[in-house]
Each structure stands twice: as C-alpha cells, then as structure tokens.
C-alpha positions in Angstrom: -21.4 24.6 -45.3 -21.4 27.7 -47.4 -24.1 26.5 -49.8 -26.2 26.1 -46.6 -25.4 29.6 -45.6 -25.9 31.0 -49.2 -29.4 28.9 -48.9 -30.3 30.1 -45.4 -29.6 33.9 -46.4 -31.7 33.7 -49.8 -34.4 32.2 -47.4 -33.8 35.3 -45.6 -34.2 37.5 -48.2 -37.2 36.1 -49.6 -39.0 36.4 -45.6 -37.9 39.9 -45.6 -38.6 41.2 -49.0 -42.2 39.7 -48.6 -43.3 40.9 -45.5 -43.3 44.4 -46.1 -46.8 44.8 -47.7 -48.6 43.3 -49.9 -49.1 46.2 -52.3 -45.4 47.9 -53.7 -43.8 49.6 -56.3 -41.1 47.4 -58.2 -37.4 48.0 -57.5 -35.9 50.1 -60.9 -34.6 48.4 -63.2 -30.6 47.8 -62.9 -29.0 45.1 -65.2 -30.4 43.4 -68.5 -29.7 39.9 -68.7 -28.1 38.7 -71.8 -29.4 34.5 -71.0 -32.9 35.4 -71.8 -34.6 37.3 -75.0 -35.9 41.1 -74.6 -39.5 41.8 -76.5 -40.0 45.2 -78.1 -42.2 46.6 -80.3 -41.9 49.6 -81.8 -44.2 52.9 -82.7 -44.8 51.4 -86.2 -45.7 48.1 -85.2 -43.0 46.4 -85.6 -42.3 43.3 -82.6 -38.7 42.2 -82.1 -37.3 39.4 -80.1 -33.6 39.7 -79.7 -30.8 39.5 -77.0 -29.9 42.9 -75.8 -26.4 43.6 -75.9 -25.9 47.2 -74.6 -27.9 49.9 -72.9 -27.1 53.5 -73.5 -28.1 55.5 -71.0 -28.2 59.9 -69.7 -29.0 60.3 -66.6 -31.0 57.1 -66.3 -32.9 57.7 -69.2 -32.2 54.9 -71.8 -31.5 56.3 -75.1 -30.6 53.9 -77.6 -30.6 49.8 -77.5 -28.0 47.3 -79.5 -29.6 44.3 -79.3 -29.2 41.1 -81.8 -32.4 40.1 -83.8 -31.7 36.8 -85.7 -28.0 37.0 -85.8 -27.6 41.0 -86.8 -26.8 43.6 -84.7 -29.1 46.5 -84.6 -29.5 49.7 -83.0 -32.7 51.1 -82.3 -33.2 55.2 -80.8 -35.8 55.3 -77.5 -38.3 57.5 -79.4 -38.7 54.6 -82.4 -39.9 52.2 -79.0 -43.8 51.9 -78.1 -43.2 49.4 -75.4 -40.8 47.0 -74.0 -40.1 44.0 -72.0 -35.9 43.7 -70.7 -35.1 40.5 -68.5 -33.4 41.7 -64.9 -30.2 40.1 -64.2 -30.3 37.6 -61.7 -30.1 39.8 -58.4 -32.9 42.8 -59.8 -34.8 40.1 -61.0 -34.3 38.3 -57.5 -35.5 41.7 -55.6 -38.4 42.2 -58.2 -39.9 39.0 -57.6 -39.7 39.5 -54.1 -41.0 42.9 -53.8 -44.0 42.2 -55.3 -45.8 39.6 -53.2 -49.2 40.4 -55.0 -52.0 38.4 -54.7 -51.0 36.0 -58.6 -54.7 35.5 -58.7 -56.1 39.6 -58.8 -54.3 41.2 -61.7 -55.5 44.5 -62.4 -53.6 45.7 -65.4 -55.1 44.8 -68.3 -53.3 44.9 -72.0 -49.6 43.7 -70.2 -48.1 40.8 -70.3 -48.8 38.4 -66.7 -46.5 35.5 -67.9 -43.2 38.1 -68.6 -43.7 40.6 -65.4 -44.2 37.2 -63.3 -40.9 35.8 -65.5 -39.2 38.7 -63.6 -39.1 40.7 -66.7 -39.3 44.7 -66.4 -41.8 46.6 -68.7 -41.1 50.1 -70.2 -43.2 52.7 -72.2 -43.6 55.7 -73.7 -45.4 58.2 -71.8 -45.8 61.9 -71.8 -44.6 63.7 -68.9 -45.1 67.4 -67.9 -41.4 69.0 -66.4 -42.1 72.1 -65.4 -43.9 74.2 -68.1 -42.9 71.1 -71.0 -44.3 68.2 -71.9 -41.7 65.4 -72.7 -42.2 61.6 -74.3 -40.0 59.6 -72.3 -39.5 55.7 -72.3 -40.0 55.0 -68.7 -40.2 51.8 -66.6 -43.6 51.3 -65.3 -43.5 50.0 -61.0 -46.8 49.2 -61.0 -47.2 46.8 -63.6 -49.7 44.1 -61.8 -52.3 47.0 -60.6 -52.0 49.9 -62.9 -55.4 50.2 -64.7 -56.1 53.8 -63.4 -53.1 54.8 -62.2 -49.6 54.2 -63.3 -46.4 54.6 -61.9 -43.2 55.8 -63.4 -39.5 54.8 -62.4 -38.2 59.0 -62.0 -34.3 58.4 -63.3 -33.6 61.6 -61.2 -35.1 60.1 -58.2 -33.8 59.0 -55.1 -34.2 56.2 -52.3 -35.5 56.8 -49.1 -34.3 54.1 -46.2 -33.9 50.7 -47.2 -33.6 47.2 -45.4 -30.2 45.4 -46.0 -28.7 41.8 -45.1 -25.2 41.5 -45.7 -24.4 44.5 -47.5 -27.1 43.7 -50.2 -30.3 45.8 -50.4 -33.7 43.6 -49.7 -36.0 45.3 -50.1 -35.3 49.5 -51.5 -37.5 52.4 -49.2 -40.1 54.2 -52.1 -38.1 56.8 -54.6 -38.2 60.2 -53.4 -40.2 61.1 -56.8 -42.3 58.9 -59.4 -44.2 60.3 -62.8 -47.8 59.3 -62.2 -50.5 59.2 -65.0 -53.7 59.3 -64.5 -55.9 57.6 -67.2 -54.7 59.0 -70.2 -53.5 62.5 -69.3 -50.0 63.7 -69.2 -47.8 62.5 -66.2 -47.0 64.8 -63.3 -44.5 64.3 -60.7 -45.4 63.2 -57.5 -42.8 63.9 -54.9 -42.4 62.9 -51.2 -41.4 66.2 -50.0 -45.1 68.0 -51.2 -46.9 64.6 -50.8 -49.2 66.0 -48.0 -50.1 68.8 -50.5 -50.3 66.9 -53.6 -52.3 63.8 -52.2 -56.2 65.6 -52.2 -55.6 67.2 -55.6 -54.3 63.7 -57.3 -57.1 61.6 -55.2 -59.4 64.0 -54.6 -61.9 61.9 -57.1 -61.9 58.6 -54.6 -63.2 59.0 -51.4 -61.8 56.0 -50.2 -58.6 57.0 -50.6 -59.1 60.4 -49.6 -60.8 58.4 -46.1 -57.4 56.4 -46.2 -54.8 58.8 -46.5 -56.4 61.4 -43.7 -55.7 65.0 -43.0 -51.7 63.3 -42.7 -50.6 61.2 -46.1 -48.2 59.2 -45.6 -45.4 58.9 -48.7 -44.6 55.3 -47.1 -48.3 54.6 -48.1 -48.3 56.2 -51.8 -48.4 52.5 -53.1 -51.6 51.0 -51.1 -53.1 54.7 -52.0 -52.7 53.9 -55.9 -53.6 50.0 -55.2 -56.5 51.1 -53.3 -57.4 53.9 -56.2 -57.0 51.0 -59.6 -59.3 48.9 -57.3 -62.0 51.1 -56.7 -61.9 54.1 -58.3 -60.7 53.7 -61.8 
C-alpha cells in the first residue's frame, strides 16, 4: 500500500510539473550526487571526470570543488573552471527533468552537451556579469540549457522564488526567481529583475519584434521564459 501511494504521488508530480508550459527555466541547482561522475574542464583545457565530494559555497556562489579524480583528492578554485557538468541528487534531478518538458527533438543550444542535461545533469559556466558599475566573472548555472543560443539564462544566487506549486510539503514545480543574469550573445550579463520587468523588457528585446508583439504594452515576468524561447527561435 505505501509503495502504491509513493507511485501514485510521483505520477502526480510528473502531471503537475509538466503541465505548466512547455518552455521554462530549470529549477537551481541544490544537491550533487555522489553515485554518478561530475565533468569539468577547466580554463586551460584541461577535462576531468571525478566524483565530487564537497561543494563550498558564499552566498550561493560556489567557490572551490573537492572532488576525486582517479583515486586522489583534489581541490580546484571556481576561477580555474571554464565549464561544468554536476549530477542533481535524486529529488533536483527529479524536478529538473520535470520542469523541462521541451520538445527532445528541437534543441536549440548548440556546443552543450544533449545526452548529460537530458541525464538530469546541471551545466555551469563562467560568464561576466555587470553589478552595478563592475563587471565580475562568476561560475553560474545556466537555466536555459536546451534553448539558449541567443539568449542565456543565469541562476542569480541572491535571487528569490516567487509562488510555487507543492504536493505534500515538497515543491513541484518552483514560481520563476525574482532575478536572473541574462547574456545576450556575447556581451556582459545584466540583471533582469521582476520588479523593473515592464521597464527592462523593450530595451533587452527591443531587437525582435515578435517578442516585442508578444510581450505588449504589459510584460508579464511569468512569461520571461517563452519571451527568451521565443527570442533563441527567431531572433538570434
């Protein structure tokens, strides 16, 4: 009897999670899992296939990784990473996989690896981000992975949800971040934020019309994700 009712609530879960657009940003990353390997590689080239055995972290930012490569132990600092690939635990991988119900067969990202982000894996890089009057290289999780060609999307650390669906005291499916660094082709990444949304939509995708058309004299932050899908399909 409970496994039915552990069964019928996954089942749940999955209904839920996938009926809430086709087009969304990825939950951000919580928990590493140490059953499967992590894939970095770092500025100088180097790829490394290890077991991750700690994440440090300040104020969400990840700073340094111990992870064991072929039996040693070795630390590596954020700013030595390019980009990485870190296997959610079983519950954000769970959410991930959910959350993004994108059509398998139109992948717009080119350069990343389908097979891991489908594997629920989570995919980090260095990007430069403007706070305020300074520019800072941060090692950020990327929440658009499977259409982010023009447009990519940043995990903000400082960030917070808005309202979220939950079944039993577990989140489904989380409401958009009040904040995301978005980059634009290869310029610096700004900070988009709910609250100035309505004022920062025609400035960011003033260059589609579509977009502008979809969005309206009223933008809608609940939308932000179909505007960037809708922007990578047609206007990068």
């Amino acid at each position: 009897m409970y496994q039915l009712k552990g069964f019928t609530l996954i089942c749940l879960l999955f209904v839920l999670a996938t009926t809430l657009g086709a087009q969304s940003f990825l939950q951000p990353f919580d928990g590493v899992s140490r059953n499967k390997p992590s894939y970095i590689t770092l500025k100088d080239g180097k790829e490394l296939e290890g077991t991750i055995k700690k994440l440090d972290r300040k104020k969400g930012l990840i700073e340094e990784i111990k992870i064991l490569v072929d039996g040693k132990k070795k630390k590596i600092a954020a700013e030595e990473i390019q980009h990485m690939y870190l296997p959610a635990s079983n519950l954000a991988k769970f959410l991930s996989a959910s959350e993004k119900a994108t059509d398998a067969n139109k992948w717009e990202s080119d350069g990343l690896d389908e097979e891991h982000l489908k594997d629920g894996y989570a995919y980090f890089e260095f990007a430069t981000v403007q706070i305020k009057r300074k520019e800072r290289d941060l090692l950020l999780q990327l929440v658009n992975p499977n259409f982010a060609n023009g447009i990519r999307v940043y995990h903000d650390p400082l960030a917070r949800e808005t309202a979220s669906i939950g079944v039993a005291g577990i989140t489904v499916a989380g409401g958009l971040e009040k904040s995301y660094y978005v980059r634009k082709g290869k310029e610096t990444a700004i900070r988009l934020k709910k609250k100035d949304y309505d004022k920062q939509f025609k400035p960011f995708f003033g260059d589609c019309a579509s977009v502008v058309k979809m969005g309206g004299d009223n933008p809608k932050w609940a939308d932000f994700p179909q505007h960037t899908y809708g922007y990578n399909t047609n206007c990068e």
